[in-house]
N, CA, C and O atoms as a MOPAC input file, in Angstrom:
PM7 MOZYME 1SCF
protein

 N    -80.63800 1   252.29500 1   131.07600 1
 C    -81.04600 1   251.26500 1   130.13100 1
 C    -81.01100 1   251.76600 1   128.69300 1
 O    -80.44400 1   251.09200 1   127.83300 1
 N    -81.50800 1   252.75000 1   128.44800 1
 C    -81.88000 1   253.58700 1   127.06100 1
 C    -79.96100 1   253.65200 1   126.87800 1
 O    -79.47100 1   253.18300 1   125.85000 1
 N    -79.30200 1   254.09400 1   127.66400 1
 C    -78.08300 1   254.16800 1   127.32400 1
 C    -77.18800 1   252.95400 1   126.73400 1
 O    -76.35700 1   252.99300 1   125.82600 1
 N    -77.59900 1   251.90500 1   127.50100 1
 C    -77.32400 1   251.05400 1   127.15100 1
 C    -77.65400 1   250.31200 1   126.03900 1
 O    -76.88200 1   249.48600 1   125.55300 1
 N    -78.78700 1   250.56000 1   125.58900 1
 C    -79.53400 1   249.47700 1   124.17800 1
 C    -78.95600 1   250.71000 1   123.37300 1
 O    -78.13700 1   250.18900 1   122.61600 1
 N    -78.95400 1   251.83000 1   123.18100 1
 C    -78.41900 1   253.00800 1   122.31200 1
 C    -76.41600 1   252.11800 1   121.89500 1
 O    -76.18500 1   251.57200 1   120.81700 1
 N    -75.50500 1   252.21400 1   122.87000 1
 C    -74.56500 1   251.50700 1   123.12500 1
 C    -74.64000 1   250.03600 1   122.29300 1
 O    -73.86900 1   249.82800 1   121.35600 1
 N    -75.36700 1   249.30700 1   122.60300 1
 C    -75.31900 1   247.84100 1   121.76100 1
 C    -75.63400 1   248.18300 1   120.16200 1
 O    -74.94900 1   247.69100 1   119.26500 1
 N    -76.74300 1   249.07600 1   119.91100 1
 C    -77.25000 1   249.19400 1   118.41400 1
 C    -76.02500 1   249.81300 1   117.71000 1
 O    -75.97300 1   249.70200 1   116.48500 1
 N    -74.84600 1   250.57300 1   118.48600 1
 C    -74.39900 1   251.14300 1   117.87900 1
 C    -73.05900 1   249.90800 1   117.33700 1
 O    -72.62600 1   249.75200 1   116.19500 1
 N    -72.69100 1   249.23800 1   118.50100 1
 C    -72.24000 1   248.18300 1   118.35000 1
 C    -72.48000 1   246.66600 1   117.33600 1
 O    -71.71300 1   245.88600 1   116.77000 1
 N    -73.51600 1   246.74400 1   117.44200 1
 C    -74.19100 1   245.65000 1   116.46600 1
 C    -74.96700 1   246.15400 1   115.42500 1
 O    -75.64900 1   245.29600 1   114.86600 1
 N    -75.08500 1   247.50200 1   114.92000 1
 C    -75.75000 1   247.89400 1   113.44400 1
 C    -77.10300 1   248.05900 1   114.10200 1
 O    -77.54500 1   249.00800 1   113.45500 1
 N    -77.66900 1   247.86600 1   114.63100 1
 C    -78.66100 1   247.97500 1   115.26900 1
 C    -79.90900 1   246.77400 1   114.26300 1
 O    -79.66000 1   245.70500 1   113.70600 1
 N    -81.03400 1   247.43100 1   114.36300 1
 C    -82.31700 1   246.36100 1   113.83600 1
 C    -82.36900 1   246.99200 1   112.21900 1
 O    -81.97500 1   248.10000 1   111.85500 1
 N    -82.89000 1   246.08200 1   111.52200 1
 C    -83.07200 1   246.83300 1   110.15200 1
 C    -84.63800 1   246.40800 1   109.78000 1
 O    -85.18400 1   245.32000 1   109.59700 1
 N    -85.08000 1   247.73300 1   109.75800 1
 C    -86.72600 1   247.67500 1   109.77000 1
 C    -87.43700 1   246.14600 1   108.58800 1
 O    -86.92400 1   245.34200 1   107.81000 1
 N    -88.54900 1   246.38200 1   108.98600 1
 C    -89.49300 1   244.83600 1   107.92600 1
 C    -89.55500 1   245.58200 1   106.70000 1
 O    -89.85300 1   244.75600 1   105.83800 1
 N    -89.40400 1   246.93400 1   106.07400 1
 C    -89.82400 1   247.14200 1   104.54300 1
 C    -88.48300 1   246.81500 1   104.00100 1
 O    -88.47600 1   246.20000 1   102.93500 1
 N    -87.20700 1   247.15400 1   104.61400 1
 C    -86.11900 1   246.90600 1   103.99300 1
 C    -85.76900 1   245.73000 1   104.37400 1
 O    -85.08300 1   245.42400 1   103.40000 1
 N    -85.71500 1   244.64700 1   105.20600 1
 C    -85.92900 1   243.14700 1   105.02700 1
 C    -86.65300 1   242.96800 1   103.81700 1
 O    -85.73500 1   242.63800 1   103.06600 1
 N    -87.78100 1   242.96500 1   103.06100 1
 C    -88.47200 1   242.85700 1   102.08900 1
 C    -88.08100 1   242.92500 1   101.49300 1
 O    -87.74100 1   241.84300 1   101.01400 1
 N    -87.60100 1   244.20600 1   100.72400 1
 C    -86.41700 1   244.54700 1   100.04200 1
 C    -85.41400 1   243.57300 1    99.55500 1
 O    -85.21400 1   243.04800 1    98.46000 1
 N    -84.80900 1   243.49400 1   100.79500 1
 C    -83.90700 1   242.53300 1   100.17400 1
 C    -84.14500 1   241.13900 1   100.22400 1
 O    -83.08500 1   240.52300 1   100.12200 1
 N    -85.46300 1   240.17000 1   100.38000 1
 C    -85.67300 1   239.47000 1   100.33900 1
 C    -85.93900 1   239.22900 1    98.67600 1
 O    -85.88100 1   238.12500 1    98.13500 1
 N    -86.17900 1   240.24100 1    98.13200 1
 C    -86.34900 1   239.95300 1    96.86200 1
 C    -85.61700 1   239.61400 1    95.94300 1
 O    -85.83700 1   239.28200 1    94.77800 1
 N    -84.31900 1   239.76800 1    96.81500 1
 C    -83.18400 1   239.67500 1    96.11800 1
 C    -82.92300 1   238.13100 1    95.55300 1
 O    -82.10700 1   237.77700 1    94.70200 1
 N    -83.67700 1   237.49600 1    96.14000 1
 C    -83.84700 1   235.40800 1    96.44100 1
 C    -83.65500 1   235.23900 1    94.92400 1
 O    -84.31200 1   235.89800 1    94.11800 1
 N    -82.61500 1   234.21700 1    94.51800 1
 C    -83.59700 1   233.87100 1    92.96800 1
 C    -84.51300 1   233.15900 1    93.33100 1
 O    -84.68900 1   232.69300 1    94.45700 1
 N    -85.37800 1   232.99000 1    92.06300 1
 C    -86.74300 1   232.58000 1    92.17000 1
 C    -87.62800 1   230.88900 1    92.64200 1
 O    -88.73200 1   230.44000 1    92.95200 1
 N    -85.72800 1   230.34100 1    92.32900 1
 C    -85.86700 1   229.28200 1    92.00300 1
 C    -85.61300 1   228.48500 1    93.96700 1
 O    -86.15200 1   227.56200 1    94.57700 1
 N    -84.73300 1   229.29900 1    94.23500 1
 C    -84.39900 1   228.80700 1    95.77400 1
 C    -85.55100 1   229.69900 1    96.71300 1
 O    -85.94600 1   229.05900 1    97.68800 1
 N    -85.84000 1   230.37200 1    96.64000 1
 C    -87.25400 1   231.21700 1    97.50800 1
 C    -88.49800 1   230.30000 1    96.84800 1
 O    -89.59400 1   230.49400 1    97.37400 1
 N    -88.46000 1   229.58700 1    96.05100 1
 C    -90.06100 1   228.17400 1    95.82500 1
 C    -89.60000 1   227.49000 1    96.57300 1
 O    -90.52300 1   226.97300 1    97.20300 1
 N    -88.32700 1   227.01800 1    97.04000 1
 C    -87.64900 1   225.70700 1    97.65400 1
 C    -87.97700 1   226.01200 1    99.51200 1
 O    -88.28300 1   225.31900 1   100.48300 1
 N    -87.83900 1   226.71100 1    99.37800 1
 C    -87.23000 1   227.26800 1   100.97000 1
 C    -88.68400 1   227.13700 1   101.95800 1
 O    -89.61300 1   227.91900 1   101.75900 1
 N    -88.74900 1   226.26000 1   102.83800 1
 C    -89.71400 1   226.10800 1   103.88900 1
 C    -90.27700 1   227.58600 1   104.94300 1
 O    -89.54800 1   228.56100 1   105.12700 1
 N    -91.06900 1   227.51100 1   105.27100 1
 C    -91.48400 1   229.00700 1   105.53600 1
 C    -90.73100 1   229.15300 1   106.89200 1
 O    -90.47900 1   230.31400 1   107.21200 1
 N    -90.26400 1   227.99900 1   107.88700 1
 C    -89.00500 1   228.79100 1   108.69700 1
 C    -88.04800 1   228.83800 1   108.47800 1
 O    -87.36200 1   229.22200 1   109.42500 1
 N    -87.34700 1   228.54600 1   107.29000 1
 C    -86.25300 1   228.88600 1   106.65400 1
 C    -86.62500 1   230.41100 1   106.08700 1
 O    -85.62700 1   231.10400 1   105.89000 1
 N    -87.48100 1   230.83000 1   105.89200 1
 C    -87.62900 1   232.45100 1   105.60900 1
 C    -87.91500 1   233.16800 1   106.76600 1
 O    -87.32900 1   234.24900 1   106.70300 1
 N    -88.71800 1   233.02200 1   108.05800 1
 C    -88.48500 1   233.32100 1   108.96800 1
 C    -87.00400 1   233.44400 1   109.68600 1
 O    -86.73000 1   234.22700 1   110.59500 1
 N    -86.09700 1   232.47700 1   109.06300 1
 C    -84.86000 1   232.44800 1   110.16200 1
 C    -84.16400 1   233.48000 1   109.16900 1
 O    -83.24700 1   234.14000 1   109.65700 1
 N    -84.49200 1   233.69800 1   107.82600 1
 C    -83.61700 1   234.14100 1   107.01000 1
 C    -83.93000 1   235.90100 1   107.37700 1
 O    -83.05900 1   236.76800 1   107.44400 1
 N    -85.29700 1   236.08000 1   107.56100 1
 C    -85.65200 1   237.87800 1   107.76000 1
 C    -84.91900 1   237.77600 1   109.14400 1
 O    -84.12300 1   238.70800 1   109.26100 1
 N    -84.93900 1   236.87700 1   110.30500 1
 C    -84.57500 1   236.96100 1   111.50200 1
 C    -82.95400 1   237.57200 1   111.81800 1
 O    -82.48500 1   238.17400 1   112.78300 1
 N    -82.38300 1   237.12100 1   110.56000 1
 C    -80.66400 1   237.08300 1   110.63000 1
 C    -80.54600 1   238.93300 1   110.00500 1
 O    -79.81800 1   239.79300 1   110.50200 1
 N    -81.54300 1   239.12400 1   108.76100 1
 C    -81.39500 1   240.10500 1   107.73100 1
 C    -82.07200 1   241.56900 1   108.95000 1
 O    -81.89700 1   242.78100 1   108.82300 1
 N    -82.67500 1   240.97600 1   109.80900 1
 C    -83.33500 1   242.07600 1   110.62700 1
 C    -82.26900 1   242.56900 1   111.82900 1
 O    -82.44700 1   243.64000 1   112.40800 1
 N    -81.30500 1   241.80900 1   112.09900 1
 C    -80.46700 1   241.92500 1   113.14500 1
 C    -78.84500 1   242.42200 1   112.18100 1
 O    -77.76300 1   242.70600 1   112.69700 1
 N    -79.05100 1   242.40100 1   111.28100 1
 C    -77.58800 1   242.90100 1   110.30900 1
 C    -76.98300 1   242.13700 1   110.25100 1
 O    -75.80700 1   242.20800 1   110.60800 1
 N    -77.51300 1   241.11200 1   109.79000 1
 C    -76.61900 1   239.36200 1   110.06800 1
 C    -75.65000 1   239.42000 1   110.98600 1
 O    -74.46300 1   239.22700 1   110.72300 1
 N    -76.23300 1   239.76700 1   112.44400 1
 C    -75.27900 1   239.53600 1   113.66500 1
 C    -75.95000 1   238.45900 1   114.59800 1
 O    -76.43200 1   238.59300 1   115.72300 1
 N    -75.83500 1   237.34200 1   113.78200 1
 C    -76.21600 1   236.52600 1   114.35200 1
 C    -75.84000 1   234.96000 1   113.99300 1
 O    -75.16700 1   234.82700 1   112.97100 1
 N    -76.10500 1   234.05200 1   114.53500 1
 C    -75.89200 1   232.24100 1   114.31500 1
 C    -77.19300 1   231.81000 1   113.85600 1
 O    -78.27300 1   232.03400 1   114.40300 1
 N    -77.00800 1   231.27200 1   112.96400 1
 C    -78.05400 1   229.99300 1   112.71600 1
 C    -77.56900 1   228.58600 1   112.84600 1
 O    -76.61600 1   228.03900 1   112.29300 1
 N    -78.59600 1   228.04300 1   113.85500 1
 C    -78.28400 1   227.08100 1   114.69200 1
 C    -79.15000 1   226.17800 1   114.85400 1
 O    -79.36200 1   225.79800 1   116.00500 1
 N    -79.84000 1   225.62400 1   113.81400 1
 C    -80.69800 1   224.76100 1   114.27600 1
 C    -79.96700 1   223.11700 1   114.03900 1
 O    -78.77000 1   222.96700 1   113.79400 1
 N    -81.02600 1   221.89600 1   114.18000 1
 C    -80.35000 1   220.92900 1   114.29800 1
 C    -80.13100 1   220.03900 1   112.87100 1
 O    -81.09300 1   219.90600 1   112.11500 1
 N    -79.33500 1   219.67500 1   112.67000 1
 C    -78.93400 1   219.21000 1   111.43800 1
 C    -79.76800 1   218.64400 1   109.97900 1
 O    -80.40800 1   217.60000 1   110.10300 1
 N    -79.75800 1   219.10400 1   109.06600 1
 C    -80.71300 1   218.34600 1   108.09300 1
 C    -81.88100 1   219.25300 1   107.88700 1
 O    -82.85600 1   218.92500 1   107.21100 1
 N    -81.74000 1   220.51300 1   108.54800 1
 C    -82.71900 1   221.70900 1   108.54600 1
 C    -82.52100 1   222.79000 1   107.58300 1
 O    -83.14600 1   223.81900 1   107.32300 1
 N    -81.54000 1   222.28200 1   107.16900 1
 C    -81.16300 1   223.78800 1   106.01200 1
 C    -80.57600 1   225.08900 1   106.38700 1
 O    -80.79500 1   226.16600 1   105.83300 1
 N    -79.75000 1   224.84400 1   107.46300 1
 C    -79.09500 1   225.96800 1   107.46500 1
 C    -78.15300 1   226.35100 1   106.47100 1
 O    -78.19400 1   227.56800 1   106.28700 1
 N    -77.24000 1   225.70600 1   105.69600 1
 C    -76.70700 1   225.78700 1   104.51500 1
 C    -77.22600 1   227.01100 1   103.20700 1
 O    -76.72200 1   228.06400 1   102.81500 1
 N    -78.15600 1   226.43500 1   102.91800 1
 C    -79.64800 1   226.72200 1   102.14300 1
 C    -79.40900 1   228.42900 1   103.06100 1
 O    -78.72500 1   229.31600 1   102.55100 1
 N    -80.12600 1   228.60300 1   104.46400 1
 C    -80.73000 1   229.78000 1   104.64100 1
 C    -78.91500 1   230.74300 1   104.39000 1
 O    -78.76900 1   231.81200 1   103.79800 1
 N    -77.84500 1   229.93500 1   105.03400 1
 C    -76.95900 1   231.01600 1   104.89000 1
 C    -76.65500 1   231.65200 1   103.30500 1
 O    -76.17600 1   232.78100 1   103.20900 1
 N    -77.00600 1   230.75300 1   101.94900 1
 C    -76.70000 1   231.33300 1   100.97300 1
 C    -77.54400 1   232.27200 1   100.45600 1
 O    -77.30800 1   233.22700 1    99.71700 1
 N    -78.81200 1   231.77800 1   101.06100 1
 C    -80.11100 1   232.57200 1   100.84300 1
 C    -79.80100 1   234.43700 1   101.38000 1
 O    -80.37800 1   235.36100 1   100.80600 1
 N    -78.69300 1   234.68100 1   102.68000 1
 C    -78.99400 1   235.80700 1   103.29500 1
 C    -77.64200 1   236.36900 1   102.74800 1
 O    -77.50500 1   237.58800 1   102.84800 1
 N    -76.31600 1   235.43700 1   102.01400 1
 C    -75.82500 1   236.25300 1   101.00100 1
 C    -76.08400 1   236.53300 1    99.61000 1
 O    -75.20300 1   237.14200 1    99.00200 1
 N    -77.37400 1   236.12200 1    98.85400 1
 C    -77.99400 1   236.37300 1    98.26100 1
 C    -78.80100 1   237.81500 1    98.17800 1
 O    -78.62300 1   238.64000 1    97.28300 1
 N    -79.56900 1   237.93700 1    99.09700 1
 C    -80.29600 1   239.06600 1    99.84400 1
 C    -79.23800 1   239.80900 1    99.60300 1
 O    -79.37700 1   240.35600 1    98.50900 1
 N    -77.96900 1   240.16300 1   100.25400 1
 C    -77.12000 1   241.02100 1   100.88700 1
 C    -76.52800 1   241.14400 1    99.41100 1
 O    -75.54500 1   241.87200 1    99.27700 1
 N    -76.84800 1   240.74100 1    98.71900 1
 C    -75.61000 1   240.78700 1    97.45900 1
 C    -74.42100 1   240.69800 1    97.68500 1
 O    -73.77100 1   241.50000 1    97.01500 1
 N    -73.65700 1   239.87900 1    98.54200 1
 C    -72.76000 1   239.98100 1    99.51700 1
 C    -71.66700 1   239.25900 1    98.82900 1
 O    -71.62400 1   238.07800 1    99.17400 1
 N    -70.52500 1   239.69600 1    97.72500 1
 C    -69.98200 1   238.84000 1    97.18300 1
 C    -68.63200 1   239.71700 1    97.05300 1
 O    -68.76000 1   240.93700 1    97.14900 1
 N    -67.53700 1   239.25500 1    96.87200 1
 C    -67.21200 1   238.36500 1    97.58100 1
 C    -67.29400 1   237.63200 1    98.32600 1
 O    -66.78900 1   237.98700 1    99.39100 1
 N    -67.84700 1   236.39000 1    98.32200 1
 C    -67.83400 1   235.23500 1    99.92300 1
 C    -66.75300 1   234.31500 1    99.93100 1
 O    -66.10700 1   233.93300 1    98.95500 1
 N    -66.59400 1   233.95000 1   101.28500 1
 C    -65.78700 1   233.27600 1   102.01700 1
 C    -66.01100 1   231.74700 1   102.39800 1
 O    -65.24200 1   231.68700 1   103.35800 1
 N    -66.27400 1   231.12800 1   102.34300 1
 C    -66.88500 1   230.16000 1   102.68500 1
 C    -65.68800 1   229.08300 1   103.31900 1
 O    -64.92100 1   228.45800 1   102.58600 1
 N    -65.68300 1   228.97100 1   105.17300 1
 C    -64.90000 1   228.28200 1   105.51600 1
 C    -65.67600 1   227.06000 1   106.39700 1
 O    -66.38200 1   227.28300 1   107.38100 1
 N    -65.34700 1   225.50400 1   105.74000 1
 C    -65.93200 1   224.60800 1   106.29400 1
 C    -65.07500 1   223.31100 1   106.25100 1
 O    -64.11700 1   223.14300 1   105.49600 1
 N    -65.49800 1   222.50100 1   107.07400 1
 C    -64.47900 1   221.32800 1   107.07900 1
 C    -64.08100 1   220.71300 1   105.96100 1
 O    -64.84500 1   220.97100 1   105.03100 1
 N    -63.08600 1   219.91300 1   105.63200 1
 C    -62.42100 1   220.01800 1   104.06800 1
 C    -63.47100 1   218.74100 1   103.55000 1
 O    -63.51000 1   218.56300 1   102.33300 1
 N    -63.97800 1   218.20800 1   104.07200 1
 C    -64.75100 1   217.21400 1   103.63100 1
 C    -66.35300 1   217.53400 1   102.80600 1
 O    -67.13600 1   216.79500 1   102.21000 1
 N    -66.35200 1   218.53500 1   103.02300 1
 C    -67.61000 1   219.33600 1   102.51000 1
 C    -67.22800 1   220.86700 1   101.65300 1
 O    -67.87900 1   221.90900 1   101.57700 1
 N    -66.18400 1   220.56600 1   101.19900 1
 C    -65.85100 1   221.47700 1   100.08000 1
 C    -66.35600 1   221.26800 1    98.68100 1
 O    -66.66300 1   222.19700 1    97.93400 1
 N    -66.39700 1   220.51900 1    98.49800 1
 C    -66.88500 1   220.09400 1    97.04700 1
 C    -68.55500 1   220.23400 1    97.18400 1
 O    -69.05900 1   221.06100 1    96.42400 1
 N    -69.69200 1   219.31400 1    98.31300 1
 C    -70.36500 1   219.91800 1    98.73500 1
 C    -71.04400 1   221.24600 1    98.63500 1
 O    -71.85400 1   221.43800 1    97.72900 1
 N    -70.74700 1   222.22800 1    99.56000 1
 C    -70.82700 1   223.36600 1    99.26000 1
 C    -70.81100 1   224.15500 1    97.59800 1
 O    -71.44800 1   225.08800 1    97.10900 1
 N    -69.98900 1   223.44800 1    97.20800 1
 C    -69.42800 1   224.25700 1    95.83400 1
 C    -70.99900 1   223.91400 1    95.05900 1
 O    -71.64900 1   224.78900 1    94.48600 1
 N    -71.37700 1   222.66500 1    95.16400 1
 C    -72.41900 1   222.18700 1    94.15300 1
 C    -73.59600 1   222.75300 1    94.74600 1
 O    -74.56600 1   222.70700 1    93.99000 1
 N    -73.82300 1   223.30300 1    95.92900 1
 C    -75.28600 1   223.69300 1    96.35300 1
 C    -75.06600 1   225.24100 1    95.75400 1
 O    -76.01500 1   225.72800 1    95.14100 1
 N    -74.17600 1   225.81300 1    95.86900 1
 C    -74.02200 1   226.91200 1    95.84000 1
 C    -74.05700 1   226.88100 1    93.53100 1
 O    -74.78300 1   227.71100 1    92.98200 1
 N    -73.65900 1   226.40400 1    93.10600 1
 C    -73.57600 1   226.19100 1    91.91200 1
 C    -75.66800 1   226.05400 1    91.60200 1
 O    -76.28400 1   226.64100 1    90.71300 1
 N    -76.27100 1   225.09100 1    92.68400 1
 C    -77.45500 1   224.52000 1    92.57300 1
 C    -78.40700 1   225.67300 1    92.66100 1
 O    -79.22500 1   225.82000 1    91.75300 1
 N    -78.36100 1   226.86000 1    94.10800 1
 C    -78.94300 1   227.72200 1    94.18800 1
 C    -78.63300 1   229.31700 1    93.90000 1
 O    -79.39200 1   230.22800 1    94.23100 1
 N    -77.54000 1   229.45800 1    93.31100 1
 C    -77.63300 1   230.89600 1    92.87400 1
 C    -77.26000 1   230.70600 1    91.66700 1
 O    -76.09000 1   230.98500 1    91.40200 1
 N    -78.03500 1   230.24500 1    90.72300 1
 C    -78.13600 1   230.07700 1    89.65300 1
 C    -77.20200 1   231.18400 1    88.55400 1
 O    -76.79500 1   230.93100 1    87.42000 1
 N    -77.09200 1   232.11800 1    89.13900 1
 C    -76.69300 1   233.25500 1    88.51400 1
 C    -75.17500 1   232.88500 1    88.08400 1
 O    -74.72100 1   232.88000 1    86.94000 1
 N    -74.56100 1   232.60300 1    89.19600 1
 C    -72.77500 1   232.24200 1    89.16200 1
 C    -72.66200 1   231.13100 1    88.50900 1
 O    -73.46600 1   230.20400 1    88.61000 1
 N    -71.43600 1   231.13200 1    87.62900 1
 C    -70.91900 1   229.82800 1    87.04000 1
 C    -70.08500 1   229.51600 1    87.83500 1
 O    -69.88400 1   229.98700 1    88.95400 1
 N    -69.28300 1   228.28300 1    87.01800 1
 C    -68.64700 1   227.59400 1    87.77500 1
 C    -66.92500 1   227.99100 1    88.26600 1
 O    -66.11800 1   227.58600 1    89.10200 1
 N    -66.98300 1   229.09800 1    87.10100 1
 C    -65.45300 1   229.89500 1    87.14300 1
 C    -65.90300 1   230.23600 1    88.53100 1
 O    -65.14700 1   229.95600 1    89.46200 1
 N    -66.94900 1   230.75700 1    88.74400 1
 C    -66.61500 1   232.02700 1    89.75300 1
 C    -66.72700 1   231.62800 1    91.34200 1
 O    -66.71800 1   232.45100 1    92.25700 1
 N    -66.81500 1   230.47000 1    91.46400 1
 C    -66.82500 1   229.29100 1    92.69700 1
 C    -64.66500 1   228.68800 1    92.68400 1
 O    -64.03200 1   227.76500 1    92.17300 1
 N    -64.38500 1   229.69300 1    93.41700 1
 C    -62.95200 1   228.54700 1    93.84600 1
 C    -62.82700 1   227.77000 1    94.32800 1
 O    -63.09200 1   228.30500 1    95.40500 1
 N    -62.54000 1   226.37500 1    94.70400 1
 C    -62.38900 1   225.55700 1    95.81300 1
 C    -60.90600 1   225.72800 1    96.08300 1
 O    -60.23800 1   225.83300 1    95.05500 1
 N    -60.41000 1   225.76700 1    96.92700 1
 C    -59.44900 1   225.73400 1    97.35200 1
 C    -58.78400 1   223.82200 1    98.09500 1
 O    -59.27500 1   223.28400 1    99.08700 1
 N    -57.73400 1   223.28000 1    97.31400 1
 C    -57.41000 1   222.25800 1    98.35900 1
 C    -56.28700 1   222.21700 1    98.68600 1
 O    -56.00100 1   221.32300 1    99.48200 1
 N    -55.33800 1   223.01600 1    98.28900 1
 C    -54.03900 1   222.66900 1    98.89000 1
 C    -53.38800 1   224.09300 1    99.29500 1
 O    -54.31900 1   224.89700 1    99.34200 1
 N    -52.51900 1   224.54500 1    99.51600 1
 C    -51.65500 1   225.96000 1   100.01400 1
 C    -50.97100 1   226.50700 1    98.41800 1
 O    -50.75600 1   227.68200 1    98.11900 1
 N    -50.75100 1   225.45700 1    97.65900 1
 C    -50.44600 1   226.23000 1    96.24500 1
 C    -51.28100 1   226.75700 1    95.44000 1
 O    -50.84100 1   227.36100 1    94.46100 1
 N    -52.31000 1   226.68200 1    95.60100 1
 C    -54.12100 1   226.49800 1    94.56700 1
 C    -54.27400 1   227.80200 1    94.89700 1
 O    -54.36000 1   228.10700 1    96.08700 1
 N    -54.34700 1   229.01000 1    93.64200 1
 C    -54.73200 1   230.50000 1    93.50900 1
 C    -55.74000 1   230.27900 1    92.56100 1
 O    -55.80200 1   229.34600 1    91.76000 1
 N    -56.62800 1   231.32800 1    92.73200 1
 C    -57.71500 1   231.76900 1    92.00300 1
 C    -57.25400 1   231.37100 1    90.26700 1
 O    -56.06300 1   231.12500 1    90.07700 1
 N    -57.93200 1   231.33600 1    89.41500 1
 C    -57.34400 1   231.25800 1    88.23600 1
 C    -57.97900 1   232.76300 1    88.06200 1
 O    -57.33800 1   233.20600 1    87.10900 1
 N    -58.75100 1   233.61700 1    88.40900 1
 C    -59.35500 1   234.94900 1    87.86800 1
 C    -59.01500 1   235.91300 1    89.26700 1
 O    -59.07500 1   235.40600 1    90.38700 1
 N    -58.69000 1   237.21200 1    89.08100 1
 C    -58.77200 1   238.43800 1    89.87900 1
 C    -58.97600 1   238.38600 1    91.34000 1
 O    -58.16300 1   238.62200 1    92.23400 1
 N    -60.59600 1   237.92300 1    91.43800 1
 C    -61.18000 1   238.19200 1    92.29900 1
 C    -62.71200 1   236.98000 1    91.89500 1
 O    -63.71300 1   237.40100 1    91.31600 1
 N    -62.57000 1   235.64800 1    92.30800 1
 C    -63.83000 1   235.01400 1    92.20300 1
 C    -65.10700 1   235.37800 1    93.28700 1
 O    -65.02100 1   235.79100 1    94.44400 1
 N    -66.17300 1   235.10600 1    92.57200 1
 C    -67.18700 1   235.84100 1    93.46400 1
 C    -67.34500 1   234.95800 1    95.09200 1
 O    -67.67800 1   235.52200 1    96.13400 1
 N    -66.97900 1   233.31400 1    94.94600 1
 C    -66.68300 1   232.41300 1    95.89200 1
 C    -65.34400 1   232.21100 1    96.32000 1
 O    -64.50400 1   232.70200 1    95.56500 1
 N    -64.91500 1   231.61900 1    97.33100 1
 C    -64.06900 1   231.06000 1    97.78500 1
 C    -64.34500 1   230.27800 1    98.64000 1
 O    -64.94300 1   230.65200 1    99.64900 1
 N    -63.89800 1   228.71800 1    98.41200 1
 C    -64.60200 1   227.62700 1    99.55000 1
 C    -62.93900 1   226.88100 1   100.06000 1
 O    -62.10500 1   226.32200 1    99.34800 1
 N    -62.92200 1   227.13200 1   101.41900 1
 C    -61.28600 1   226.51700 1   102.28100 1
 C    -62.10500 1   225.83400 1   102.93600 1
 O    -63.32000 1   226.02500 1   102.98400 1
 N    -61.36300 1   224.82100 1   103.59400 1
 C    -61.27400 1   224.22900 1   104.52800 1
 C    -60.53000 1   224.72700 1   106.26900 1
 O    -59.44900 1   225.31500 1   106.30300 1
 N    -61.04800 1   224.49400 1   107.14500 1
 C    -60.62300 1   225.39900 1   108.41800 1
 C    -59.37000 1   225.17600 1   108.67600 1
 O    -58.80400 1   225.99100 1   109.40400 1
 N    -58.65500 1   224.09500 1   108.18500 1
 C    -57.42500 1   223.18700 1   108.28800 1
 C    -56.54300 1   224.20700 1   107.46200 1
 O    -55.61300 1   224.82500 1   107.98100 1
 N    -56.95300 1   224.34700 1   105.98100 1
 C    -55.89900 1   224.94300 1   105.08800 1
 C    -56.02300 1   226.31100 1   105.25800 1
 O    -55.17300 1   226.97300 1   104.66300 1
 N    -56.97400 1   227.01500 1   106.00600 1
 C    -57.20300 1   228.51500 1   105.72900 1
 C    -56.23500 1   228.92600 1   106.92100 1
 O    -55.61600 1   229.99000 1   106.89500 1
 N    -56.12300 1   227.83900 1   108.17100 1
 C    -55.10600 1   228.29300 1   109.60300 1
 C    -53.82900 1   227.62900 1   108.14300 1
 O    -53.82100 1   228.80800 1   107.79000 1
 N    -53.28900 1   227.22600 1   107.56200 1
 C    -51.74400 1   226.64000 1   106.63600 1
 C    -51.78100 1   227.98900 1   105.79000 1
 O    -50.72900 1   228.60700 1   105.62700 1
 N    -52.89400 1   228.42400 1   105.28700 1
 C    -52.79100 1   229.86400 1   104.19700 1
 C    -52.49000 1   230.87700 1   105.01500 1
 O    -51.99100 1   231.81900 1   104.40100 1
 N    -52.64600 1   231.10900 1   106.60300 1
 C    -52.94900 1   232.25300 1   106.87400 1
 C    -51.13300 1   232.45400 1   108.08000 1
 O    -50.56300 1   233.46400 1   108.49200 1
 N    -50.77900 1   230.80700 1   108.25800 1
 C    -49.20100 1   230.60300 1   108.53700 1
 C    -47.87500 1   230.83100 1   107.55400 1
 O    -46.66800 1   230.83400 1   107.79400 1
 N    -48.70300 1   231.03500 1   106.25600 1
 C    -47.61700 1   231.00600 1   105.65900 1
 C    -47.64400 1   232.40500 1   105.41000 1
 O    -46.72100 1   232.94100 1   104.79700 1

């Protein structure tokens, strides 16, 4: 057994203790950590404690949106990727514009067609659609 949970941690990053969850919980701006319901911070240490090897899955209208920007926030995790149905591209762009206050609007790409490049280097966002990212990734 010990061999085995040794085997998975090594596989999955293993657990990341509650002082360094904290840590990087602080990372929240100030303005989306007032917003955020207290199991939306529970689900958010839950994901940050497991090395974000995990799904958030609850049922719609719950804020999973919200907690996923919240735990690349935490993570300082930028470059992001952001792949979602093309109908919620624009969407995304404005919550993400709404809660990390920090990024402008340069630094959010939307992507809508197979010709559409970054206008800068390296933007800190990138938002595809699952449709155009399988057309970007054929060509």
């Amino acid at each position: 057994r010990r061999a085995r949970r040794r085997q998975r941690e090594e596989w999955f990053g293993g657990m990341v203790d509650e002082r360094e969850v904290g840590g990087m919980l602080e990372r929240l701006p100030m303005g989306m950590r007032a917003c955020l319901c207290p199991y939306q911070i529970e689900g958010i240490k839950f994901v940050l404690s497991r090395s974000c090897r995990c799904m958030i899955a609850d049922e719609m209208g719950l804020g999973k949106s919200l907690q996923a920007l919240a735990v690349a926030a935490c993570l300082d995790a930028w470059p992001l990727l952001v792949v979602v149905p093309a109908t919620l591209r624009l969407g995304w762009a404005e919550e993400i514009e709404k809660w990390i206050t920090w990024l402008l609007p340069t630094d959010i790409h939307v992507i809508f067609s197979s010709t559409d490049r970054p206008p800068q280097a390296t933007p800190k966002v990138v938002i595809v659609s699952y449709k155009m990212l399988h057309r970007l990734r054929s060509d």
